[in-house]
Structure formats: C-alpha cells, structure tokens
N, C-alpha and C positions, 0 to 999 in steps of 0.2 A: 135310829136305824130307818132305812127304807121302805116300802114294801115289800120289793123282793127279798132282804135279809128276814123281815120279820116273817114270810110264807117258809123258807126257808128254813129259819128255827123252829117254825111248826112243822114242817114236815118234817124235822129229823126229831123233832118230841116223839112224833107216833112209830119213829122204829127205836127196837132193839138193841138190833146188830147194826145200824151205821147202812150209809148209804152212800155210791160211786154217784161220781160226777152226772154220767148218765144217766142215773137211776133219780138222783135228783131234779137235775134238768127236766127229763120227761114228766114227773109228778107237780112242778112248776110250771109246765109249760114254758119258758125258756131254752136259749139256746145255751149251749153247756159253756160258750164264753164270757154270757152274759153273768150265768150261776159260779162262772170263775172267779170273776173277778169277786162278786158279792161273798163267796167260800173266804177270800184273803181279806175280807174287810171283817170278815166274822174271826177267823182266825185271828189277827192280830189283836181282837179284841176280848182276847180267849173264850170267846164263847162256845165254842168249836174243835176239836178236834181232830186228828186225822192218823188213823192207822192203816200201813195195809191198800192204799188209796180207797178207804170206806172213810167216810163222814159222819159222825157224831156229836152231840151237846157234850159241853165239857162237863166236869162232875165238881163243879166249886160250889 
C-alpha cells in the first residue's frame, strides 16, 4: 500500500462509526479525489468498507 492508503487505514482505525469522504479527506489532508481514488484501491482490496457513504475497516 501507499502512503496515503496506509494514513487512511489509520485514520478510519481510530473511528467507530466510519467516516464520509469529506471527513476523510480533511483529516488526511488531501483532496477528496485524491482520497477517492486511494477509497477504491482499499476497497477492492477488502480492506474497507462502505455503508451509508460512511467509510470503515472491514471486519475480516
């Protein structure tokens, strides 16, 4: 994984309830296309999931 995938996985470690694109983005500092596209590279790789458009670690 990247950088930004791996800040990414740590940022949604430390919530709960998941976390919107924006809400990501801003705690990344990135822009929400750049945290797009990194979302669909994590998702494909189930690491990720998504309900709701909230962002969460999968539970495998």
């Amino acid at each position: 994984m990247g950088k930004l995938e791996n800040l990414i996985v740590s940022t949604l470690g430390s919530s709960d309830e998941g976390l919107t694109l924006a809400e990501i983005a801003e705690k990344v500092g990135q822009s929400e296309k750049k945290v797009y596209q990194a979302l669909r590279k994590l998702f494909k790789k189930n690491i990720i999931d998504s309900e709701n458009r909230r962002y969460k670690l999968s539970n495998q």
